[in-house]
Each structure stands twice: as C-alpha cells, then as structure tokens.
C-alpha positions in Angstrom: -1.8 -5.1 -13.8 -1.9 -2.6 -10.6 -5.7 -2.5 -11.1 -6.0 -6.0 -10.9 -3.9 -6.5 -7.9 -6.0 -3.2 -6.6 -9.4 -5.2 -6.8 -7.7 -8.7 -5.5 -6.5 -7.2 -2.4 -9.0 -4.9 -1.9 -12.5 -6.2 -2.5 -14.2 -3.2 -1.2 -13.2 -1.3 -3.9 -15.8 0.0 -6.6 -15.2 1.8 -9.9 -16.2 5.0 -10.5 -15.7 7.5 -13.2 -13.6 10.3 -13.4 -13.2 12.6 -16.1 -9.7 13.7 -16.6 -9.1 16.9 -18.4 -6.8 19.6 -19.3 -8.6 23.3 -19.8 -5.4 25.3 -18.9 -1.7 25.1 -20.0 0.7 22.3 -19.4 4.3 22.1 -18.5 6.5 19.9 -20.3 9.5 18.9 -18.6 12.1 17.2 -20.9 14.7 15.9 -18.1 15.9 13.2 -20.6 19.1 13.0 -23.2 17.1 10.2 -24.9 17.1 11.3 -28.6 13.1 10.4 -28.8 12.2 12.0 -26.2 13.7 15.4 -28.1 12.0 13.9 -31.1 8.7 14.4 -28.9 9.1 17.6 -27.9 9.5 19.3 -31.5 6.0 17.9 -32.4 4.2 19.9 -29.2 7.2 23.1 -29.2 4.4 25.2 -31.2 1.7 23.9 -29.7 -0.8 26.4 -27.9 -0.8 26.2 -24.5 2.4 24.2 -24.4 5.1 25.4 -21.5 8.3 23.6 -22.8 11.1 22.9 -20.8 14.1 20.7 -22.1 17.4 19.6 -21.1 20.4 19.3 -23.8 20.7 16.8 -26.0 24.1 16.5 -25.5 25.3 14.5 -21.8 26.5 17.2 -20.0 29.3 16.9 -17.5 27.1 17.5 -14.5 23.7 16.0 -15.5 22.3 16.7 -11.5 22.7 20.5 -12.3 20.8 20.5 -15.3 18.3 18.5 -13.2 17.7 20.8 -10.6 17.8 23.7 -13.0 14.4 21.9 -15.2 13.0 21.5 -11.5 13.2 24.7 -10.0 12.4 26.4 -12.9 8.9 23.9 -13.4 7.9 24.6 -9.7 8.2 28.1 -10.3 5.9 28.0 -12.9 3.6 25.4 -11.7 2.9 28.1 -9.2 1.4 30.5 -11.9 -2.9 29.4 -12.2 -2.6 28.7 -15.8 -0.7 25.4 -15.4 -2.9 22.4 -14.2 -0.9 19.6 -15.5 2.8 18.6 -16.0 4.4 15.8 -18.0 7.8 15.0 -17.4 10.1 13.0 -19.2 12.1 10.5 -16.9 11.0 9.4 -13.2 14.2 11.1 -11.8 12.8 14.4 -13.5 9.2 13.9 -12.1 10.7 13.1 -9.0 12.6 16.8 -8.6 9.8 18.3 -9.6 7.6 17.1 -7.2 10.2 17.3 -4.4 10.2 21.3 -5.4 6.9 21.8 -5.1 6.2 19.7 -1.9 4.3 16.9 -2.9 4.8 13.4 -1.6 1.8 11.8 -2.9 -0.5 11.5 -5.9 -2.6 9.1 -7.1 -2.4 7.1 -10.3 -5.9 7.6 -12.5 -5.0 5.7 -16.2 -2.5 4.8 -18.2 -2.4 7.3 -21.5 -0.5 4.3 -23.1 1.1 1.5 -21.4 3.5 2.6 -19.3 2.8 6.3 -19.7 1.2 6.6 -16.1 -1.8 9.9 -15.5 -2.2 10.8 -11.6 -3.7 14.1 -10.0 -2.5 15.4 -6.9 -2.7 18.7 -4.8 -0.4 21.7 -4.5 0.2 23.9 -1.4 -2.5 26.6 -2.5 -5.2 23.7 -2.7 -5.1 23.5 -6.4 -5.5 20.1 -8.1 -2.2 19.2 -10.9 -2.8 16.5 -13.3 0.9 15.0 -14.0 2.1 12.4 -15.9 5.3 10.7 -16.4 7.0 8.8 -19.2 10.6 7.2 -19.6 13.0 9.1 -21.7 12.8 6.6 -24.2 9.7 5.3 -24.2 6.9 5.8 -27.1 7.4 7.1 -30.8 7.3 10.5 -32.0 4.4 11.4 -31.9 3.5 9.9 -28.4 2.9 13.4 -26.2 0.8 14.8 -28.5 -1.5 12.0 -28.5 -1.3 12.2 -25.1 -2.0 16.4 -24.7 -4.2 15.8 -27.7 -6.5 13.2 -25.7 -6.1 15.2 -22.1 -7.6 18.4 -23.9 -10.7 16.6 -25.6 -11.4 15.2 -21.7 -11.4 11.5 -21.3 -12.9 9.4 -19.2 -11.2 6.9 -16.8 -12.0 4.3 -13.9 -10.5 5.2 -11.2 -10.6 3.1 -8.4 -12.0 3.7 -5.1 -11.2 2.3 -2.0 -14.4 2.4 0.4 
C-alpha cells in the first residue's frame, strides 16, 4: 500500500533495483514477551552468524529496564564491523535501538513478508545497517529464518526513487 501511495503522490518517482544482502553477522533483538516471538528465536539460536539477544519470557516488573538493557547492549555491538544488519522484535525495541545508536532516519526497501518491514540506514562511522522490524507476535515459527535465510542468498527489491 505505501508504494502505491509513493507513486500517486509522487509521479517523478522511477523504480530501480537494489540488491539487499547480508554477508556479515546479524543482531537479533528479541524485545518482546510474545511466546512466538521466543518460538522464533530457538530456530536461529544456533545459527552461524546469528548475534542473539532476548528478553525474558516471563513479564518482568519493570519491562523499560529490560528494554534499555537489549538496547544498549545491541548498540554496543552494532558498533563492532561484523554486524550489518539487525532485526528486532517489537517497534518499541527497534525504536531504543536506534535511539542508542543515533539514527533518526532510514528508509524502507521491501517487505520480507507483509508487515515484516526491510530498511537500510547509516551509522555514525558511515557504515550502511540493513534492519528490519517485526511485531512481537507477528509470523509463525519459522518466520526469521526465512527471513535471514532469504537476506543471506541476496534478493532483489524495487526500491523507489524519488528524482
């Protein structure tokens, strides 16, 4: 649907295409409670190349702490060259993360499946970080490793392009 608005409001825009692809490690960041979402992580936990940061199952007391502890702790290592990509589980936890490492805008290249958004951005040191950003619940089990599964093979996407 945002693509189609795109090209209704903005008829200059052309398609062109953009490879998106993961060669280096990726950060997971499990910010949610959401039973599925720990579902998702055991299928990638072994996975080469797989960072994997989670928060309790359990509700904790004081959910903000264990947010800004999954935050800090993923900027830190989103600092380290080997990470160009991080998926986070739950907008609040995207959110913190980027808010940690400075970043106030991205832009949106796919969907990996409907409503499982892929952008790229810039850090501080120039780098380009893929990231992408699903709700807690959202997806079956097996719904990240497609995802990492199709980002390592290299996919190709339209991205739009505003002239």
């Amino acid at each position: 649907m945002a693509l189609a608005l795109a090209k209704r409001l903005a008829p200059l825009a052309v398609a062109s295409d953009v490879t998106a692809a993961v060669s280096g490690d990726i950060l997971v960041a499990i910010g949610s409670a959401n039973p599925r979402s720990h579902r998702q992580a055991g299928c990638i936990a072994m996975e080469p190349g797989i960072a994997l940061l989670q928060a309790p199952i359990e509700r904790m007391n004081d959910p903000g702490s264990v947010l800004r502890d999954i935050a800090q702790n993923a900027a830190r290592r989103l600092a380290d060259e080997r990470f160009d990509m991080v998926i986070a589980t739950g907008g609040d936890t995207m959110e913190a993360i980027l808010d940690g490492l400075d970043i106030y805008e991205f832009e949106i290249l796919q969907e990996l499946e409907p409503g499982f958004p892929l952008g790229r951005t810039s850090l501080g040191d120039g780098r380009e970080l893929l990231i992408a950003m699903k709700a807690g619940g959202f997806g079956d089990d097996d719904t990240l490793r497609r995802a990492i599964t199709r980002l390592r093979l290299g996919t190709s996407v339209s991205e739009l392009v505003v002239s």
